[in-house]
C-alpha positions as a printed Julia matrix, in Angstrom:
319×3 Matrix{Float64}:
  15.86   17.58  -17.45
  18.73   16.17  -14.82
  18.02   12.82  -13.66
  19.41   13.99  -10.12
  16.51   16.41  -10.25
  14.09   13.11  -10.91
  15.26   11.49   -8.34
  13.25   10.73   -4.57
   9.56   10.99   -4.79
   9.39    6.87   -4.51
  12.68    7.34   -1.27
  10.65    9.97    0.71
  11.93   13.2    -0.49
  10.88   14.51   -3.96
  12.85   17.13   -5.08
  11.73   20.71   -5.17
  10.96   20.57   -8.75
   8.45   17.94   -8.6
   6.88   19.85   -5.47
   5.49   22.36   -7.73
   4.57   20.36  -11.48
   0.99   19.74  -11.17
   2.17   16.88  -13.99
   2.47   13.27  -13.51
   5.94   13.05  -12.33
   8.55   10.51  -13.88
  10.41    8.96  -11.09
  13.32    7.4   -10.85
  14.05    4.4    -8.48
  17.63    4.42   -5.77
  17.54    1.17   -4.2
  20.36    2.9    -2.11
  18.26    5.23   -0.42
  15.65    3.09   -0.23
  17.54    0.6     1.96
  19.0     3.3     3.82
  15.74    4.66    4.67
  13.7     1.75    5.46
  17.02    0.41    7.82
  17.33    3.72    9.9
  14.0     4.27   10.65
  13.21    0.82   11.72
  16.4     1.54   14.18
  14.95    4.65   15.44
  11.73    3.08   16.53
  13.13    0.49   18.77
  14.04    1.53   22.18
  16.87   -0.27   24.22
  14.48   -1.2    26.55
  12.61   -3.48   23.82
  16.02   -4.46   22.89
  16.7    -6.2    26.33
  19.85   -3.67   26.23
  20.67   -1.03   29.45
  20.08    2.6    29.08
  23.39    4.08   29.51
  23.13    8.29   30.27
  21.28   10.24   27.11
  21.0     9.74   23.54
  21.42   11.59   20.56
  19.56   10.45   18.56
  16.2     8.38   18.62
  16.07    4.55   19.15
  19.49    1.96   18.91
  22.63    3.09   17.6
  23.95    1.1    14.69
  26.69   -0.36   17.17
  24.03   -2.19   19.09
  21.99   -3.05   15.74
  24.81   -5.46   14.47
  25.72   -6.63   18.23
  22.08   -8.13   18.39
  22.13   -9.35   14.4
  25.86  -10.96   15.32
  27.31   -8.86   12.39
  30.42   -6.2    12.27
  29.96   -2.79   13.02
  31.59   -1.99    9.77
  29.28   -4.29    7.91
  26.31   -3.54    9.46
  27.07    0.25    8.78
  27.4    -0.8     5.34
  24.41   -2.37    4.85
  22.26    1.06    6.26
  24.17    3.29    3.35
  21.75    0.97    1.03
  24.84   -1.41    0.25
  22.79   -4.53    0.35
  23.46   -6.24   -2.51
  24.96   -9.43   -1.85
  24.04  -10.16    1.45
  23.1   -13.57    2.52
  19.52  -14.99    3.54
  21.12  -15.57    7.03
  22.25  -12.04    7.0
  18.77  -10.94    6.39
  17.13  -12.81    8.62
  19.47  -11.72   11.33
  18.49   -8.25   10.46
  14.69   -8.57   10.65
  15.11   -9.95   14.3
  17.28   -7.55   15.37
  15.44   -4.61   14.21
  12.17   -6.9    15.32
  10.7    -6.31   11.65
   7.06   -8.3    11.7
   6.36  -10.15    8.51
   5.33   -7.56    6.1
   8.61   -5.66    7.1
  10.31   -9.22    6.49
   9.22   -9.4     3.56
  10.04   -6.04    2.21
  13.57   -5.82    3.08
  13.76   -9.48    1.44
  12.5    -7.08   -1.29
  15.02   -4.55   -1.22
  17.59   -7.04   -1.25
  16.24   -8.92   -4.34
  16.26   -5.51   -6.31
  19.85   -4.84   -5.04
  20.67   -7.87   -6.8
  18.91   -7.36   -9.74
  16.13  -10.29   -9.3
  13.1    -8.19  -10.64
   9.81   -8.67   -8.83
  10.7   -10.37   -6.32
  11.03  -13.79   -8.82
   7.18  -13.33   -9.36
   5.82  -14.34  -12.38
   5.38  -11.07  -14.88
   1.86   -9.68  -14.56
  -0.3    -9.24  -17.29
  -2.17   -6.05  -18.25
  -5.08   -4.78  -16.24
  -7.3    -4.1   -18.79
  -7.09   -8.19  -20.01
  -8.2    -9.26  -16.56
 -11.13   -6.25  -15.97
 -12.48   -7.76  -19.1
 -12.16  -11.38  -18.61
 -15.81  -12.23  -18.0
 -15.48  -15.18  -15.7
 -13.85  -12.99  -13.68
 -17.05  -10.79  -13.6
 -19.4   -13.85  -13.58
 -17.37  -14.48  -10.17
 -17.76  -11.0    -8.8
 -21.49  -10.97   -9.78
 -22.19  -14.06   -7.77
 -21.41  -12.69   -4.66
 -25.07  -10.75   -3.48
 -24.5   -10.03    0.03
 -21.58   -8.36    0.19
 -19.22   -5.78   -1.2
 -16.34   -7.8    -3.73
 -14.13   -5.81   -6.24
 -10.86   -6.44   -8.24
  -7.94   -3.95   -7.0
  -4.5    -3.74   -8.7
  -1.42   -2.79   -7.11
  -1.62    0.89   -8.31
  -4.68    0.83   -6.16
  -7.21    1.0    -9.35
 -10.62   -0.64   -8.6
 -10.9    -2.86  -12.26
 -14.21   -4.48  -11.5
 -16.89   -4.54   -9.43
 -20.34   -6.8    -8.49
 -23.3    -4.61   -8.4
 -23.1    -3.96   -5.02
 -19.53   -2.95   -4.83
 -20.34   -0.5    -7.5
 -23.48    0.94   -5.21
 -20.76    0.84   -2.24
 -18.41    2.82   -4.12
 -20.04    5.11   -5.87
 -18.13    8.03   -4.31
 -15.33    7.04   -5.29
 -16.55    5.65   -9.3
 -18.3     8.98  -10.17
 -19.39    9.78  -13.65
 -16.09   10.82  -15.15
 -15.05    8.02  -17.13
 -11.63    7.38  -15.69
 -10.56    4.56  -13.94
 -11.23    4.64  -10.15
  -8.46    4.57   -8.04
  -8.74    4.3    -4.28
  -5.19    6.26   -3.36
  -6.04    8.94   -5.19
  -9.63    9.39   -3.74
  -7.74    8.64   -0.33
  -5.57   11.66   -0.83
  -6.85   14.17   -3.47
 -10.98   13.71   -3.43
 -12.9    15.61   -0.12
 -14.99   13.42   -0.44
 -12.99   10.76    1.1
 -12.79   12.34    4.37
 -16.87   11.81    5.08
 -16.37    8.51    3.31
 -13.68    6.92    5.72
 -14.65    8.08    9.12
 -11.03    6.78    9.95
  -9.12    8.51    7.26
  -6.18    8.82    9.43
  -6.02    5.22    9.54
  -7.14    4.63    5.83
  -4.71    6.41    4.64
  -1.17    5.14    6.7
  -3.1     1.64    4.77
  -3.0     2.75    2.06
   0.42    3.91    1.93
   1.41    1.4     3.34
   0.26   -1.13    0.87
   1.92    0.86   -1.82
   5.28    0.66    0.17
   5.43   -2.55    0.15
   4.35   -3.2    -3.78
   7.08   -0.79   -4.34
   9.53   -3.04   -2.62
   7.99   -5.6    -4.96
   8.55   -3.95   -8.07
  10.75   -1.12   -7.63
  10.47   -0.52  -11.59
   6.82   -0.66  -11.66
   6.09    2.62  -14.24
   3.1     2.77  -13.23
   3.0     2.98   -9.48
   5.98    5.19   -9.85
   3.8     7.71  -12.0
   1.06    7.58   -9.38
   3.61    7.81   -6.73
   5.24   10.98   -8.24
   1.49   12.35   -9.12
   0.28   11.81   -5.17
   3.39   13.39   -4.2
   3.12   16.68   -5.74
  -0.35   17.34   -4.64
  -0.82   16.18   -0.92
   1.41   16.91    2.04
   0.37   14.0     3.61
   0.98   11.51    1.2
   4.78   12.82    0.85
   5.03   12.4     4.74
   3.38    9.49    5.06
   5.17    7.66    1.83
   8.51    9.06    3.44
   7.5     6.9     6.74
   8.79    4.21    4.9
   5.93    2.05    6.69
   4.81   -1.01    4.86
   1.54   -3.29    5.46
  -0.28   -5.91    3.58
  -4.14   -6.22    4.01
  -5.08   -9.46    4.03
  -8.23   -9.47    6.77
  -9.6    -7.46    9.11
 -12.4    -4.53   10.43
 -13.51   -0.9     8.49
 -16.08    1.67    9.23
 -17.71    3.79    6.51
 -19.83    6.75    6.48
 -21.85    6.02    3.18
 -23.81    8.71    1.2
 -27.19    7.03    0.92
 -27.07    4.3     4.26
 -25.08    5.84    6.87
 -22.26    4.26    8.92
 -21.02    0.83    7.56
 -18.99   -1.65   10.06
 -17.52   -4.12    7.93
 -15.3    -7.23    7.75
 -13.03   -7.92    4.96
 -11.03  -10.86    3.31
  -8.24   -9.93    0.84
  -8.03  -12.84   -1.76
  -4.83  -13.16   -4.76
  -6.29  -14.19   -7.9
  -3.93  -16.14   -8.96
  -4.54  -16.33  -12.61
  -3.66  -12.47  -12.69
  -0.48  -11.67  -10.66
  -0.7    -8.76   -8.68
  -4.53   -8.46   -8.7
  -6.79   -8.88   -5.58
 -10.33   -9.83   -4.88
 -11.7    -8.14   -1.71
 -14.8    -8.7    -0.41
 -16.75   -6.37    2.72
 -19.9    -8.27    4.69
 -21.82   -7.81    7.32
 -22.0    -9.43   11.18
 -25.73  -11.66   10.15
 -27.97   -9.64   12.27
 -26.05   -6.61   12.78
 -27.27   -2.74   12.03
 -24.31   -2.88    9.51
 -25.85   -6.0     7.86
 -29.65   -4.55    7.44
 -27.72   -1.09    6.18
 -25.99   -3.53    3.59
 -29.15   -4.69    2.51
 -30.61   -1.7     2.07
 -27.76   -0.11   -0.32
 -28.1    -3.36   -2.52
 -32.22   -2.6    -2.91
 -31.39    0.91   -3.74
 -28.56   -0.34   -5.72
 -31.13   -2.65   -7.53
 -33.26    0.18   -8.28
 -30.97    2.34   -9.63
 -29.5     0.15  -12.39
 -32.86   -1.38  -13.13
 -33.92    1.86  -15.33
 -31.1     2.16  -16.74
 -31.33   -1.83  -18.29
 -34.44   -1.47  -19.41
 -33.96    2.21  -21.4
C-alpha cells in the first residue's frame, strides 16, 4: 500500500481508502499539514473587529488575512506565510508566543502549537518523560487501593487513548454502559462515537463529544507518533462522520475541572462536578473523580447507584 494513500486521518482528511476499511487504520503523521491546519483555522475564526483592525469593503474569505496575522505578531508577511504551509521548524519561543497572541490562542491552544513546534523539531513528546505501559499501572494495586478509598464519588484511571484502566466500585456502577460484559478494554471515545448507547448516556452529547475530540487533539500534538492513538484515530475515522468532522476542527481542550449531566440507566439524571488529577508516577494517565453538590438530588441519586452498586457485586463475592 502507498504511504500517500495512508496519509490524513490524524490532519483532518483521511483519504478515500480509509473511508471505506472497516479495519483499524495505520496512520501516518504530517506535521506540515498539521501546522497548516491548526494556523488557518485559528485565522478564520477571528474577526477584524476582535482584532482591533477596520473593516475595509468585503472579504473573501472568513476571518484575518495572513497580511494582518503577521502585522499584529510583528513578523514578515513572507515569514508568517511560511510558517501557515506547516514550515515551523525552527522558529523561536518569541516567535511563538507572538503567534498565540495574535491569533488570541487561550492556553490549551498555547500549548499545542508549542506542540507542533516541538515535533517540527524533532523533540518527541513534548520533552515528557516516556510513559510506561498501561497495563503496569491498571495493575499496580496501590493505585487501586487509592481508587477504592474514594466512597462517595465516581474516580477512574483514563489514558490518553481515552481507555478507562481502573475503576472504584462506584465508578464501575457509574459506567456500566460503557464497561459491558465483553471483555475488552473500555474506551470512552469509542462509546462517544460508535455505541447508541452513548447518546441516552450523555444528555449533552454534542458537547461530550467536541471534549472529547478535543482532548485527543491536543494529546496528538503531544505525541504526534503515539501508535496507539493514531490506530484509534484512524479506527474512529472510518466509522463516524462526526468524529472525521469534528477531529478535522482541529479544536483542542484539556479537562482539568468543571460541570456534566448524565442520564444513567438505573438512577436517572446525574449533575456532577469533576476534578481531573495527573498521576504523576504514570505519565500520561489521569485520575478523575465525579461528586455530588452535599444535599443535592444529584447527591441522594449518587447514593443510591453506590447501594445498588453494593448489591450487585455482593453476590457475586460471595459465589
Amino acid at each position: 500500500m502507498e504511504k500517500s494513500l495512508l496519509m490524513g486521518v490524524l490532519t483532518g482528511h483521511p483519504s478515500p481508502l480509509c473511508r471505506r476499511s472497516r479495519r483499524t487504520t495505520v496512520v501516518v503523521v504530517d506535521n506540515r499539514q498539521e501546522v497548516r491546519e491548526f494556523l488557518t483555522t485559528r485565522r478564520a475564526r477571528i474577526t477584524p473587529d476582535q482584532a482591533g483592525l477596520p473593516t475595509t469593503g468585503p472579504r473573501r474569505v472568513p476571518g484575518l488575512r495572513r497580511s494582518e496575522v503577521a502585522t499584529i505578531a510583528g513578523l514578515s508577511v513572507e515569514y508568517y506565510a511560511r510558517l501557515e504551509r506547516g514550515q515551523i521548524a525552527g522558529a523561536s519561543t518569541g516567535v511563538l508566543e507572538a503567534l498565540a497572541r495574535a491569533l488570541q490562542l487561550d492556553d490549551t491552544e498555547r500549548a499545542h502549537l508549542f506542540d507542533l513546534a516541538r515535533a517540527a523539531d524533532g523533540i518527541p513528546t513534548s520533552g515528557r518523560p516516556r510513559r510506561r505501559t498501561t497495563g503496569k499501572a491498571a495493575s499496580r494495586l496501590s493505585l487501586q487501593w487509592a481508587l477504592d478509598a474514594i466512597k462517595d464519588g465516581v474516580a477512574f484511571v483514563r489514558d490518553s487513548h481515552q481507555n478507562l484502566l481502573a475503576t472504584n466500585a462506584l465508578g464501575r456502577a457509574f459506567y456500566s454502559p460503557v464497561i459491558g460484559d465483553n471483555g475488552r478494554t473500555p474506551n470512552l471515545a469509542r462509546f462517544q462515537f460508535l455505541d447508541p448507547a452513548s447518546r441516552d448516556f450523555y444528555p449533552d452529547w454534542d458537547l461530550f463529544a467536541q471534549m472529547c475530540v478535543g482532548i485527543m487533539r491536543a494529546e496528538a500534538g503531544r505525541d504526534p507518533h503515539d501508535r496507539g492513538l493514531q490506530d484509534l484515530v484512524g479506527e474512529l475515522s472510518t466509522q463516524s462522520e462526526i468524529f472525521r468532522h469534528l477531529w478535522a476542527d482541529h479544536n483542542v481542550r484539556t479537562h482539568g475541572s468543571g460541570t456534566k449531566r448524565f442520564n444513567h440507566p438505573v438512577v436517572g439524571e446525574l449533575t456532577l462536578a469533576y476534578e481531573e488529577l495527573a498521576v504523576t508516577a504514570e505519565p500520561g494517565l489521569v485520575l478523575l473523580v465525579y461528586t455530588a453538590e452535599p444535599g443535592s438530588p444529584s447527591a441522594e441519586r449518587l447514593q443510591l447507584l453506590a447501594s445498588w452498586a453494593a448489591s450487585v457485586e455482593t453476590p457475586t463475592k460471595n459465589s
